[in-house]
PATI-16910 format. One record per atom (N, C-alpha, C, CB): z, y, x. Coordinates in steps of 0.1 Angstrom, whole numbers, padded with zeros to 4 digits, always signed. Glycine has a CB too. Layout:
<sites>
ZYX ...
</sites>
This chain:
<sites>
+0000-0012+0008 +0000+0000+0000 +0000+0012+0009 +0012+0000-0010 -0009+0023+0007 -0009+0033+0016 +0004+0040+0018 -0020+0043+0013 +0006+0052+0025 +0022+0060+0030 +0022+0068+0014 +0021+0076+0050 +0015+0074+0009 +0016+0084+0002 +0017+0074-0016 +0001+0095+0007 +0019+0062-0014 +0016+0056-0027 +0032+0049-0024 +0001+0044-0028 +0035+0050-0013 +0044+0043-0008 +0059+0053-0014 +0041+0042+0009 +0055+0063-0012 +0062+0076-0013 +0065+0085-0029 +0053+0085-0004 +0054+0085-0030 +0053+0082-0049 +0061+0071-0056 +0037+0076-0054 +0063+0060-0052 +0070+0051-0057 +0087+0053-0058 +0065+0040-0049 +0088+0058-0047 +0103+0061-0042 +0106+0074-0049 +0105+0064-0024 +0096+0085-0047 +0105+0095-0049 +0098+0100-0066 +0104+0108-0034 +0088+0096-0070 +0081+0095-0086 +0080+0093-0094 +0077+0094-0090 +0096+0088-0100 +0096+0078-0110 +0101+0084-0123 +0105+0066-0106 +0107+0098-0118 +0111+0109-0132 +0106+0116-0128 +0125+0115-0137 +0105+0124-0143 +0095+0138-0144 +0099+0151-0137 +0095+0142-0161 +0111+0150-0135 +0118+0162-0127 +0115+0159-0117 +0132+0165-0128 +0116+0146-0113 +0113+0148-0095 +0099+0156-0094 +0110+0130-0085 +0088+0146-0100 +0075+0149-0098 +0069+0165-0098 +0070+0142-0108 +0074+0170-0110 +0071+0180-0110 +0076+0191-0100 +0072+0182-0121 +0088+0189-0096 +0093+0193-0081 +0086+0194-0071 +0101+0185-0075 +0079+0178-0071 +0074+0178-0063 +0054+0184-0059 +0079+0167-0062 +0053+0185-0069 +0038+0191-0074 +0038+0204-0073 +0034+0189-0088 +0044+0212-0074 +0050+0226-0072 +0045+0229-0058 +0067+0227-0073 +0053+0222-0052 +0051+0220-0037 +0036+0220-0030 +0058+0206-0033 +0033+0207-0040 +0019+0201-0036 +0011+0208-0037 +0013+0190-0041 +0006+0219-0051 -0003+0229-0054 +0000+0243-0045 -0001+0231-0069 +0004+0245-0036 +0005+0256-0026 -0010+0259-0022 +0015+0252-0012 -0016+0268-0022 -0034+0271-0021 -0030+0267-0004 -0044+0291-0025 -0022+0278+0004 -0025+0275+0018 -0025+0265+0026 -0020+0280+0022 -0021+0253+0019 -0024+0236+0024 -0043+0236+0022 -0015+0220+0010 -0049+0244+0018 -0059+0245+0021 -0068+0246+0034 -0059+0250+0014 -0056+0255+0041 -0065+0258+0056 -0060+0245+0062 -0059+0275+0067 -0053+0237+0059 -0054+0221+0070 -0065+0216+0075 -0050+0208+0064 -0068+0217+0086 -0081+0208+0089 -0082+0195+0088 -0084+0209+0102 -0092+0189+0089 -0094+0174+0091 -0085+0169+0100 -0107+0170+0096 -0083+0169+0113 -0076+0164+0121 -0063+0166+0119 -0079+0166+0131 -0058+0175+0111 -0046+0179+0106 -0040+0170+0098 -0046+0190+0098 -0052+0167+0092 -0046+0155+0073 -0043+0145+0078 -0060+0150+0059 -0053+0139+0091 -0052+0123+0091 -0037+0123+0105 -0073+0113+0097 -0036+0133+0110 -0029+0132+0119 -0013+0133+0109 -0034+0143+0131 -0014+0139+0094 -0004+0135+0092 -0001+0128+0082 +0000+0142+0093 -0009+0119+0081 -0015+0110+0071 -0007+0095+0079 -0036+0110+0070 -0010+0096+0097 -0010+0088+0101 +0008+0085+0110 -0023+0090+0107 +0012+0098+0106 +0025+0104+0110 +0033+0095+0095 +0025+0124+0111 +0028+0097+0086 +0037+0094+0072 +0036+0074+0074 +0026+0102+0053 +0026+0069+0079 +0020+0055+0074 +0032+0048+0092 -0004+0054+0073 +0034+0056+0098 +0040+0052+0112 +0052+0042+0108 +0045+0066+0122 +0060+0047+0097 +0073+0040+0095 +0084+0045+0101 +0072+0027+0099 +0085+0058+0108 +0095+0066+0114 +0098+0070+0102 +0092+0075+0125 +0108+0076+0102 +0120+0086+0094 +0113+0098+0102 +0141+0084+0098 +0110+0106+0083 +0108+0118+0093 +0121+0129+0088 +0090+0126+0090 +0118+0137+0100 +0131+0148+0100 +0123+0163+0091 +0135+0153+0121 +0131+0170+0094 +0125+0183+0089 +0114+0187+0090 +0129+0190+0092 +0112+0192+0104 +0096+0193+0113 +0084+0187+0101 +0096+0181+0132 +0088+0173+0100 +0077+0163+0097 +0075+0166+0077 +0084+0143+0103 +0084+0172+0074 +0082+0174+0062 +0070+0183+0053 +0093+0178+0062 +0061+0190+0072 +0052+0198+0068 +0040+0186+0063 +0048+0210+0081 +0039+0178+0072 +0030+0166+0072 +0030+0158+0061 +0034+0157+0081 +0043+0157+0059 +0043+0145+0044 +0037+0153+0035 +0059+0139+0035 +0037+0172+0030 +0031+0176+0022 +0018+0180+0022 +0035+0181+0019 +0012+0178+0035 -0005+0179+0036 -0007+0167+0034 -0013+0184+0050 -0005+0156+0038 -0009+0142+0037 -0006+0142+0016 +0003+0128+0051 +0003+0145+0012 +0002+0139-0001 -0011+0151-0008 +0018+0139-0009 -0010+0163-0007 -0019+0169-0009 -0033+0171-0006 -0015+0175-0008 -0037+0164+0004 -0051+0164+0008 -0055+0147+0009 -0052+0172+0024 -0045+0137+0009 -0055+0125+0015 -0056+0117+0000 -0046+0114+0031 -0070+0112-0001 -0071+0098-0014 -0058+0088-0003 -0096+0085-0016 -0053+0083-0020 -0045+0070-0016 -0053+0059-0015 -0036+0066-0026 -0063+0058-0021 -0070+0045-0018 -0078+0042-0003 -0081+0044-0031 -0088+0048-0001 -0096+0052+0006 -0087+0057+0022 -0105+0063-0003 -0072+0068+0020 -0065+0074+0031 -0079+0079+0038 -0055+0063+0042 -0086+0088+0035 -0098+0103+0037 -0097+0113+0034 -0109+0103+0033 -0095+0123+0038 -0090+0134+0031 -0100+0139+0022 -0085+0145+0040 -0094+0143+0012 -0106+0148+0001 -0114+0158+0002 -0100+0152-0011 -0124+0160-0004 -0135+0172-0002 -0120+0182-0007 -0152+0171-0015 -0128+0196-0002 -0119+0207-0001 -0112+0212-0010 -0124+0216+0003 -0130+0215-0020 -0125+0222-0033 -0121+0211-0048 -0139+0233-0037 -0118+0199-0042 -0115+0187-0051 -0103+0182-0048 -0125+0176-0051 -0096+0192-0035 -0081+0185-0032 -0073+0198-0045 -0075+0187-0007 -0061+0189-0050 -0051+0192-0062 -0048+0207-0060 -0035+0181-0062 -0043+0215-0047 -0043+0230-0045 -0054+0236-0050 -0042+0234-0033 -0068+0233-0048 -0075+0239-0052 -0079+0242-0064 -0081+0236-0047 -0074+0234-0075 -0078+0234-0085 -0072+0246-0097 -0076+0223-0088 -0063+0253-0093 -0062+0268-0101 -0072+0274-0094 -0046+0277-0099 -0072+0278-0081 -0084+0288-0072 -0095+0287-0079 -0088+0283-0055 -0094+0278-0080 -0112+0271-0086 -0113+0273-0101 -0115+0249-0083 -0105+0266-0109 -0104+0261-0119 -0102+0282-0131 -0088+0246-0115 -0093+0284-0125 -0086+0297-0133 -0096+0305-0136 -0076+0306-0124 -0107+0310-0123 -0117+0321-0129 -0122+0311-0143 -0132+0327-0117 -0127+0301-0139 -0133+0294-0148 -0131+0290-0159 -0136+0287-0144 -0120+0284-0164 -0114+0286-0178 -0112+0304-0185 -0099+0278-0177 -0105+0311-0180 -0109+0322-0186 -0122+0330-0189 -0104+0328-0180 -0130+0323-0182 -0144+0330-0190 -0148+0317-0198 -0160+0336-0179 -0146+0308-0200 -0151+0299-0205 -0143+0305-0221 -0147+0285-0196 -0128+0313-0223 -0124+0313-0234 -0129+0327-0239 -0110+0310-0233 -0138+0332-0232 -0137+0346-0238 -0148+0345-0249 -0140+0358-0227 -0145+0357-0261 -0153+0356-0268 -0170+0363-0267 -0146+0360-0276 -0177+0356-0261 -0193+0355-0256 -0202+0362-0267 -0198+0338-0253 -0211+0373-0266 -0215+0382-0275 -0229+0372-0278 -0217+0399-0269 -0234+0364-0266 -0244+0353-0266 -0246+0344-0261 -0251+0356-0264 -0252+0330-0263 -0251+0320-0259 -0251+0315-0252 -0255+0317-0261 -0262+0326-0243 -0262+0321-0228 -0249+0318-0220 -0270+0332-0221 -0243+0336-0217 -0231+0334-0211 -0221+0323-0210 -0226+0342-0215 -0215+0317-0227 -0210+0307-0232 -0217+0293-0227 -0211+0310-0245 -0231+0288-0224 -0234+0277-0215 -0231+0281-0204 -0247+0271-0214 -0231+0291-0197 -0229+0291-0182 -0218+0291-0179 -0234+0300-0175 -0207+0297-0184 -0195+0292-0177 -0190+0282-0184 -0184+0302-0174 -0191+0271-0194 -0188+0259-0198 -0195+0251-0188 -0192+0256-0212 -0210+0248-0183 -0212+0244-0173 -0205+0243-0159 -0219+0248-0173 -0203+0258-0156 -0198+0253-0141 -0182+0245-0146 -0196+0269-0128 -0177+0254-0152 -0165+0248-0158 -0165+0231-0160 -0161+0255-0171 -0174+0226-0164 -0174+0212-0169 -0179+0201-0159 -0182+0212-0182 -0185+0207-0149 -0189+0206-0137 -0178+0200-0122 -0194+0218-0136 -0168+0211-0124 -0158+0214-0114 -0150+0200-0118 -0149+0230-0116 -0146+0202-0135 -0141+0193-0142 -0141+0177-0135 -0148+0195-0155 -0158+0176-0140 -0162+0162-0134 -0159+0160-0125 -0173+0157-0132 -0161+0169-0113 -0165+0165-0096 -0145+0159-0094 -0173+0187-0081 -0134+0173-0102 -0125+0168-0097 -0122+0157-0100 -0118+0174-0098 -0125+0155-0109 -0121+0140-0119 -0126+0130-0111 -0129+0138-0137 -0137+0127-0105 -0145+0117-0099 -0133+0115-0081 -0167+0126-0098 -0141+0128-0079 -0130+0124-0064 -0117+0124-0065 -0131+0134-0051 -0109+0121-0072 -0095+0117-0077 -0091+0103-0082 -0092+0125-0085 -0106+0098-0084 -0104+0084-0093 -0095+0079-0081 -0120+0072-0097 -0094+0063-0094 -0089+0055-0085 -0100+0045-0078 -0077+0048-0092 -0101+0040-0065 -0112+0042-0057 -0114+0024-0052 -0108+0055-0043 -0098+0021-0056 -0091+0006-0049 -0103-0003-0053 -0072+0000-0056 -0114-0008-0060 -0122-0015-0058 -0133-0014-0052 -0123-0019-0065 -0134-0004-0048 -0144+0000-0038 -0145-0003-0024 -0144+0010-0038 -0133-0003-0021 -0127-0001-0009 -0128-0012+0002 -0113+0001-0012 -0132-0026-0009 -0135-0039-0003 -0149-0040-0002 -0130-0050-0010 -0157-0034-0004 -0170-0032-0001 -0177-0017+0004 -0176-0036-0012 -0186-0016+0011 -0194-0005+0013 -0197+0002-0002 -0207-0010+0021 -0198+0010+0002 -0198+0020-0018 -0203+0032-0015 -0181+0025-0028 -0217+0030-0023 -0220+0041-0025 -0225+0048-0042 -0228+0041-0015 -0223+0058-0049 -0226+0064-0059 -0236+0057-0064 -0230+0077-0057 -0236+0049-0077 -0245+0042-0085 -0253+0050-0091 -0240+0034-0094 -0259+0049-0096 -0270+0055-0108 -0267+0057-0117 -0278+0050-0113 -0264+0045-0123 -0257+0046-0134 -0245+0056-0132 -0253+0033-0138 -0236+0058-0126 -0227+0063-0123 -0231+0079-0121 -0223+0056-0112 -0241+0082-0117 -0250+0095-0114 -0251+0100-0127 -0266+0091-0108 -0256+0090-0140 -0263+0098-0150 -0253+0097-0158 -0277+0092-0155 -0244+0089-0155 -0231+0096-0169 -0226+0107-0164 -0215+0088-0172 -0220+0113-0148 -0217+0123-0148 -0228+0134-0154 -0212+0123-0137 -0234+0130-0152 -0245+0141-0152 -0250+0145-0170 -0259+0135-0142 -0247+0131-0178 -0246+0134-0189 -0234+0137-0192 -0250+0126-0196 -0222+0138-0195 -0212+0138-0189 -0207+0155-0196 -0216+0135-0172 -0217+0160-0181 -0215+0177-0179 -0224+0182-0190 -0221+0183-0162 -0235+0176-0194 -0243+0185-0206 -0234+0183-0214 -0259+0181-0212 -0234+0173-0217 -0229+0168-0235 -0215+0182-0235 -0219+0144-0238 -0208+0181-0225 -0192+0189-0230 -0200+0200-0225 -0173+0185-0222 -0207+0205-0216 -0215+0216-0215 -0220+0223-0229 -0227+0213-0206 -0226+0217-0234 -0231+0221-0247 -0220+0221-0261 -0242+0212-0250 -0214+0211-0260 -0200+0211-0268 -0192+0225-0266 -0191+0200-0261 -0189+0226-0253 -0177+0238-0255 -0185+0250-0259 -0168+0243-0239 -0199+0253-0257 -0202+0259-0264 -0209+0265-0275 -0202+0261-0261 -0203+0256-0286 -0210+0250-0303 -0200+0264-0310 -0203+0227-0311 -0189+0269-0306 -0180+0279-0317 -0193+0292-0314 -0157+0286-0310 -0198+0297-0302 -0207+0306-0300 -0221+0302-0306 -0206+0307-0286 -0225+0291-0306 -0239+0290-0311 -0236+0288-0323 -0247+0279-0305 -0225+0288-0333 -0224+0284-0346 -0225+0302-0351 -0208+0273-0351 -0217+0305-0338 -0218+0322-0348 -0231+0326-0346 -0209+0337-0341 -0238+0326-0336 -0248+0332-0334 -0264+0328-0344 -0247+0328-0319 -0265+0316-0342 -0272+0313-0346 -0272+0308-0367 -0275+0305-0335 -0257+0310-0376 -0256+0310-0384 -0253+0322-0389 -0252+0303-0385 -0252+0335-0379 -0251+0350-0379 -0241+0349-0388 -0265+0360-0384 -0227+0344-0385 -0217+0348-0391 -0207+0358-0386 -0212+0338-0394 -0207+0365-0397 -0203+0385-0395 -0187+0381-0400 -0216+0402-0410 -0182+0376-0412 -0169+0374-0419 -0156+0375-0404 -0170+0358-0429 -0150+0381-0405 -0141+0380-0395 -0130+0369-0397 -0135+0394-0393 -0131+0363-0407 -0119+0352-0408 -0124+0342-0400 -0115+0346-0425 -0140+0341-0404 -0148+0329-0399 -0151+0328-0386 -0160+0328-0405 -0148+0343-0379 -0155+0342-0368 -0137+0339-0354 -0166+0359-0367 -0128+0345-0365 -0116+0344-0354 -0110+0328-0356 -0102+0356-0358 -0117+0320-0365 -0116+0302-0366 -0122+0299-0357 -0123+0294-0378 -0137+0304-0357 -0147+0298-0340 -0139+0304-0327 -0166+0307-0338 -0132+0315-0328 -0134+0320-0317 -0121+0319-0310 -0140+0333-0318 -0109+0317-0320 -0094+0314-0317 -0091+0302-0320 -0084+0322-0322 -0096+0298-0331 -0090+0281-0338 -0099+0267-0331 -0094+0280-0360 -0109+0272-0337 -0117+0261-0328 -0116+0257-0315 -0129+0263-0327 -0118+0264-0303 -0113+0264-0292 -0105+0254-0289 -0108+0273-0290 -0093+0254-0295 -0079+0247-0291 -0080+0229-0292 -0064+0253-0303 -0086+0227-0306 -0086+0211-0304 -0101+0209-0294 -0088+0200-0322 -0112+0217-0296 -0120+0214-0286 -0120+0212-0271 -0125+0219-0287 -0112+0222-0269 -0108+0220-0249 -0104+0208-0246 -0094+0229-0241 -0092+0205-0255 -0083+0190-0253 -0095+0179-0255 -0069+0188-0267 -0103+0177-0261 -0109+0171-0268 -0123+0167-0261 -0110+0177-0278 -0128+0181-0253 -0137+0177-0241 -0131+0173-0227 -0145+0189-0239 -0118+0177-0223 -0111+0177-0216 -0105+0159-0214 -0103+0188-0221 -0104+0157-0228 -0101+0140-0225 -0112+0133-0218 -0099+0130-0241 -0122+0137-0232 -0135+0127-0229 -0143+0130-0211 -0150+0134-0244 -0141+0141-0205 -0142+0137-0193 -0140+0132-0184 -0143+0140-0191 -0123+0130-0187 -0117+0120-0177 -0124+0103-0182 -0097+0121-0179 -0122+0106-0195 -0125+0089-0197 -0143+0085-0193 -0122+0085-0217 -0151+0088-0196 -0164+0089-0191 -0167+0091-0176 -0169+0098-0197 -0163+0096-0167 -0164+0100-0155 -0158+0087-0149 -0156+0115-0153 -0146+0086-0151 -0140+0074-0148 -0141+0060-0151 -0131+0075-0149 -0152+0060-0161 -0154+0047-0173 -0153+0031-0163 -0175+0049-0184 -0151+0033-0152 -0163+0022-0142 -0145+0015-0136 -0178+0034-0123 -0134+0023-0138 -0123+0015-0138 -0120+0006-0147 -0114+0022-0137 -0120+0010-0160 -0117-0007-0167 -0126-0014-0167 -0111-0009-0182 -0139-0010-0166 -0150-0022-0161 -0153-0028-0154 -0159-0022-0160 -0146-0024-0136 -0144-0032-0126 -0129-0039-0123 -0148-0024-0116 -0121-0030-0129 -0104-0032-0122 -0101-0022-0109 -0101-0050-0115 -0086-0021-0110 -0082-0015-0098 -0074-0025-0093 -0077-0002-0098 -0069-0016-0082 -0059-0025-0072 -0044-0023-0078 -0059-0021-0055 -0040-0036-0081 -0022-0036-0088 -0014-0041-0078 -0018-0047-0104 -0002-0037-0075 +0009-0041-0063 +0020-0048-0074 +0017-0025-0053 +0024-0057-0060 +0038-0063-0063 +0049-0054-0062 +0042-0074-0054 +0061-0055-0065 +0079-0044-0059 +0071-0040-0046 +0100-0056-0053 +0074-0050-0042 +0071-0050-0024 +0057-0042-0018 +0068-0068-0018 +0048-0040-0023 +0038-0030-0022 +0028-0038-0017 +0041-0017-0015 +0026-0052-0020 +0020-0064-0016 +0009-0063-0026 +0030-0077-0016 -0004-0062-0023 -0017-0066-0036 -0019-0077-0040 -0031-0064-0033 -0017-0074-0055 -0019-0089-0061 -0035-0091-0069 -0005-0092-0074 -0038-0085-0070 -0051-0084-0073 -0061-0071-0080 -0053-0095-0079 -0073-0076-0086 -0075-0061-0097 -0078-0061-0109 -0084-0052-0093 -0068-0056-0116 -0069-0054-0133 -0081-0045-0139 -0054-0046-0138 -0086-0049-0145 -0092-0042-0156 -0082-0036-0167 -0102-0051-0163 -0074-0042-0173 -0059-0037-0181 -0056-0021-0173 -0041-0051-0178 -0051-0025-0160 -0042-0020-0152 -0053-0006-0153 -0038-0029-0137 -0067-0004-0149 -0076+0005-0150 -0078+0016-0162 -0086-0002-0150 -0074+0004-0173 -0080+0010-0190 -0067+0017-0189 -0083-0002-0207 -0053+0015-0185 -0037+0021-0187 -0041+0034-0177 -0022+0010-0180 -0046+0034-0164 -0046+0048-0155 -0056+0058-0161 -0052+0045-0138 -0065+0056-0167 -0078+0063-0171 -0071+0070-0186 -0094+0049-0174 -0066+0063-0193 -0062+0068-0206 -0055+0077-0204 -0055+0061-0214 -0041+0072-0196 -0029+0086-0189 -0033+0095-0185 -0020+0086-0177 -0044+0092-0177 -0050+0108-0172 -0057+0116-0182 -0060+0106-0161 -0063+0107-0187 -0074+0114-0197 -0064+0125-0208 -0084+0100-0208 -0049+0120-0211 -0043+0128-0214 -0034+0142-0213 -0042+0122-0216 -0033+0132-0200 -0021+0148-0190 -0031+0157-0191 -0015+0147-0169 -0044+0153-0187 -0061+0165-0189 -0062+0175-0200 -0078+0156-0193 -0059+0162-0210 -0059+0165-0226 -0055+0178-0228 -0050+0156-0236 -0040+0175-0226 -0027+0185-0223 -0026+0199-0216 -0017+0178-0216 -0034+0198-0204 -0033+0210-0197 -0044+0219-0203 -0035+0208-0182 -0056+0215-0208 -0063+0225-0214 -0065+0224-0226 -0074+0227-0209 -0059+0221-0232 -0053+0221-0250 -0044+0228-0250 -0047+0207-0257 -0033+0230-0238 -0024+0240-0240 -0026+0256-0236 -0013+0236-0233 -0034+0250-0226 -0042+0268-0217 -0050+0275-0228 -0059+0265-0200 -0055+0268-0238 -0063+0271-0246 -0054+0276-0258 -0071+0261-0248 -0045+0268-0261 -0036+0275-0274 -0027+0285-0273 -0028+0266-0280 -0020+0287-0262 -0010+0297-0260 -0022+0305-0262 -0001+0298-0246 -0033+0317-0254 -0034+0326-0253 -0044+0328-0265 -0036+0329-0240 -0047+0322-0274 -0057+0321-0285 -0046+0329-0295 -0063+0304-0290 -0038+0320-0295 -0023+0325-0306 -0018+0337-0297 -0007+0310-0308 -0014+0339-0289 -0008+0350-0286 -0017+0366-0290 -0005+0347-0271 -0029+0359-0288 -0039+0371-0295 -0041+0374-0306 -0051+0370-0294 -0040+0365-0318 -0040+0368-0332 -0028+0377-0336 -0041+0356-0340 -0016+0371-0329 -0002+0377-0330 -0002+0390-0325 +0008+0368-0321 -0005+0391-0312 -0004+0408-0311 -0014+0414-0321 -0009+0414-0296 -0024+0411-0322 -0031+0422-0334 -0026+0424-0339 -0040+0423-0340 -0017+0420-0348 -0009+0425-0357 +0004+0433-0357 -0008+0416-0364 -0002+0437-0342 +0010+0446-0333 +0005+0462-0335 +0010+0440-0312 +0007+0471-0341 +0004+0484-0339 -0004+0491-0330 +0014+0488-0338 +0005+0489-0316 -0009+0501-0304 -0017+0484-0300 +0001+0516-0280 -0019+0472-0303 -0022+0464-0302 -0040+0467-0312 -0010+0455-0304 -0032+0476-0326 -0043+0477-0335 -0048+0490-0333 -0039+0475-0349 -0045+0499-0327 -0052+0510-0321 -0057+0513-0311 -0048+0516-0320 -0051+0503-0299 -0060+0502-0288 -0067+0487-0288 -0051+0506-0274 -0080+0483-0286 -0082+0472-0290 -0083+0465-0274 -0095+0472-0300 -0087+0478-0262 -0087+0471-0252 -0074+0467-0241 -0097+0477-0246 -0066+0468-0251 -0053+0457-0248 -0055+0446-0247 -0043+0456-0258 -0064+0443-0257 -0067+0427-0262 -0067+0414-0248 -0084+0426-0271 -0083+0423-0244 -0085+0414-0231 -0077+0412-0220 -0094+0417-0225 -0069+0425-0215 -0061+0418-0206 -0051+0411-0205 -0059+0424-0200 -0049+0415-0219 -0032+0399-0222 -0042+0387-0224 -0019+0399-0244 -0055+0388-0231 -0061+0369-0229 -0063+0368-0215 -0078+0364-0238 -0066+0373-0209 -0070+0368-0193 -0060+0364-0183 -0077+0378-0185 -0050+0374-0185 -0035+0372-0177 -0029+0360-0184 -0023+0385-0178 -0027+0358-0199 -0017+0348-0203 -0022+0334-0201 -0012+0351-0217 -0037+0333-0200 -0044+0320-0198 -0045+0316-0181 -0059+0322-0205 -0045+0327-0174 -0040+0319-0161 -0029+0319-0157 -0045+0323-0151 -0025+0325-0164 -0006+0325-0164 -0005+0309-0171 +0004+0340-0178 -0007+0299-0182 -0003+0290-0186 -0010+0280-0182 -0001+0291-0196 -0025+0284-0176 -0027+0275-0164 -0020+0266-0155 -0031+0281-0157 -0017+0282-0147 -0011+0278-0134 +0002+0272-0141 -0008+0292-0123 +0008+0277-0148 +0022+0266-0152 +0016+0251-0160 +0034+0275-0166 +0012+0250-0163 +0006+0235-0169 +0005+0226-0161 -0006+0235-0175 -0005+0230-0148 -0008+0221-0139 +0001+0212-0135 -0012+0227-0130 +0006+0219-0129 +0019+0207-0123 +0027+0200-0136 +0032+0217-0112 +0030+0208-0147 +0034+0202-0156 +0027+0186-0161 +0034+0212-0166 +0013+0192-0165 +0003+0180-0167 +0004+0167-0150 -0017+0191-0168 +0002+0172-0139 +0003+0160-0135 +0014+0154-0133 -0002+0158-0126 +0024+0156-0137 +0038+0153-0140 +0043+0144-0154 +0044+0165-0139 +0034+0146-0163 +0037+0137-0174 +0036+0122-0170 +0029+0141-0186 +0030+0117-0164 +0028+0103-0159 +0033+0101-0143 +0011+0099-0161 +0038+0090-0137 +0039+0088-0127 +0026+0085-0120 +0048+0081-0126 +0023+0088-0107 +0010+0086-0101 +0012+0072-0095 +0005+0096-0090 +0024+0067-0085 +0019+0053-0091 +0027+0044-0104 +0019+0043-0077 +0017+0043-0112 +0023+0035-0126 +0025+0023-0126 +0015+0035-0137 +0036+0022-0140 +0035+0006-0140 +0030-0004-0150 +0045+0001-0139 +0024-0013-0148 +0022-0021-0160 +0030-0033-0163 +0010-0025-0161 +0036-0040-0178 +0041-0054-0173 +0030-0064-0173 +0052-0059-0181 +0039-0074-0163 +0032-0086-0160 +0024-0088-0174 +0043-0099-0156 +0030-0094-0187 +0022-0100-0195 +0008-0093-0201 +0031-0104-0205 +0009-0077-0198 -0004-0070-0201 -0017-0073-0193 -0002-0055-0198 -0011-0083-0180 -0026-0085-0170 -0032-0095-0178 -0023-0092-0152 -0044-0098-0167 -0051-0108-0171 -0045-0122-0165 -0065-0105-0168 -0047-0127-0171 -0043-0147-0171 -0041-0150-0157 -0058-0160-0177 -0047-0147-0150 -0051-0149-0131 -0042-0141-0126 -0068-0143-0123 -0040-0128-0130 -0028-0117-0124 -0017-0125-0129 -0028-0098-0131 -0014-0131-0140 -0003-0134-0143 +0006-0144-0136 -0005-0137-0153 -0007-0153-0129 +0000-0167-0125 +0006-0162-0110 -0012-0183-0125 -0005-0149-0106 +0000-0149-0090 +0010-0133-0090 -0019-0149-0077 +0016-0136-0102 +0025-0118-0103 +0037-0120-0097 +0029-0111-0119 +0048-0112-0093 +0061-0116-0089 +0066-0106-0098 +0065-0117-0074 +0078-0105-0102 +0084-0097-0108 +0076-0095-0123 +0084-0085-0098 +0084-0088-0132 +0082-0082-0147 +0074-0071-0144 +0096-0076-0155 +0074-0061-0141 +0066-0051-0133 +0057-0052-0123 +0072-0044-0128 +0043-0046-0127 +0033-0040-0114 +0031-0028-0112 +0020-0044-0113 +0021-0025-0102 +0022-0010-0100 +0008-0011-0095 +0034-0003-0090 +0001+0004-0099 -0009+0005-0097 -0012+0023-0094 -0016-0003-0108 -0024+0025-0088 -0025+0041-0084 -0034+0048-0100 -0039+0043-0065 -0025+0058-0107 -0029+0063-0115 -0042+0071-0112 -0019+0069-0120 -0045+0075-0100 -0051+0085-0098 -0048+0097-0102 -0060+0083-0100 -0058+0113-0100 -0055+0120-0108 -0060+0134-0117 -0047+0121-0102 
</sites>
């Protein structure tokens, strides 16, 4: 079992730790780590020394930058810090109310884009790992369908106004504040689950207590893909509802109704404001490495399992 799966196990088993510890992890300036930085402390964590203080810089670039499966440090803008930097401009224009269509495909695109790429280089990777691997086709054209379909999806509240020229303001603050909210969550699942579809169809890698491999579940796959697909659910189902509601609410705030260009800068601040707090919240609702029981495997996992419990890399 890699250092960093190793470590998760020990210190990731409540929500308070985790999110403690994610706090930490999402720091942008673990960004300037170089390559030789990550594996050097990738390789510092996997040594089996006790580390002291000093070494405490290491354990948090190595959990922040390296895949557990694979132990390669992740592409840049797909390692877990990066993803407010990245992620923040992009959901805020993605929520704003778009005078035309265009605008509304283009930042749902890149947005749904970023989405995938993170989602993909975060999977869980463990059956790959025993063979050379490279990007399938198939694999090519779901992401790629993937990104239209919720590309075009997130922006159906804009093309409904537009193109059904609806003027009624009740109708248009449904598309433009109500709709939104189950839709984010809603495209937000479906891309973890799609992106990732190729885990319960192959299996991943499930551990004994002991961090010993016992083989690879398809179960164990369909359980990591779902959890995520939700903590996803969650973070932009909520980024999306706080500042939607907080906008209807102030308008009915006095200099809120006299000055109108109040409006925008509370939606833009409060949505990266509940962003940035979600994140870590969201990867914190599930443990990263999870567990499944024995009797959920398959027949073959069962006979060679030890213990009531396995464990497997949620990804993230």
């Amino acid at each position: 079992m890699d250092p960093n799966l190793l470590y998760w196990k020990a210190e990731g088993q409540s929500f308070l730790r985790r999110l403690k510890i994610w706090v930490n992890l999402l720091n942008p300036t673990l960004l300037l780590s170089s390559d030789p930085e990550i594996q050097k402390a990738h390789s510092l964590l996997g040594s089996g020394e006790k580390l002291n203080e000093k070494d405490e810089a290491a354990l948090t670039i190595s959990l922040s930058s390296v895949h557990p499966d694979s132990g390669a440090a992740l592409p840049l803008i797909f390692r877990p810090p990066a993803l407010f930097p990245i992620s923040g401009p992009l959901v805020v224009a993605s929520l704003l109310p778009h005078s035309t269509v265009k605008p509304a495909l283009f930042w749902q695109f890149l947005l749904q884009s970023y989405s995938a790429g993170f989602n993909y280089a975060n999977r869980n990777s463990s059956s790959e790992q025993h063979q050379g691997y490279n990007i399938s086709l198939k694999q090519l054209l779901l992401i790629t369908g993937t990104v239209s379909y919720t590309t075009c999806a997130g922006a159906l509240p804009q093309i409904f106004i537009n193109r059904l020229g609806l003027r009624s303001s009740a109708v248009q603050t449904f598309f433009r504040s109500i709709l939104p909210i189950p839709l984010s969550a809603t495209l937000a699942f479906f891309n973890v689950l799609t992106v990732r579809s190729e885990e319960p169809e192959t299996g991943i890698q499930v551990f004994d207590h002991n961090g010993n491999p016992v083989g690879v579940s398809k179960a164990a796959g369909e359980k990591a893909v779902w959890e995520t697909a939700l903590s996803r659910a969650a973070l932009f189902g909520m980024t999306a509802t706080v500042p939607n509601l907080l906008v209807l609410l102030m308008k009915r705030v006095r200099p809120f109704q006299r000055n109108s260009l109040l409006v925008a800068p509370l939606r833009h601040i409060s949505t990266a404001l509940v962003l940035g707090l979600m994140i870590p919240v969201s990867f914190s609702l599930f443990p990263q490495l999870g567990t499944i029981k024995r009797e959920q495997l398959e027949e073959e996992l069962q006979a060679a399992a030890v213990g009531r419990h396995l464990f497997y890399h949620r990804g993230l």
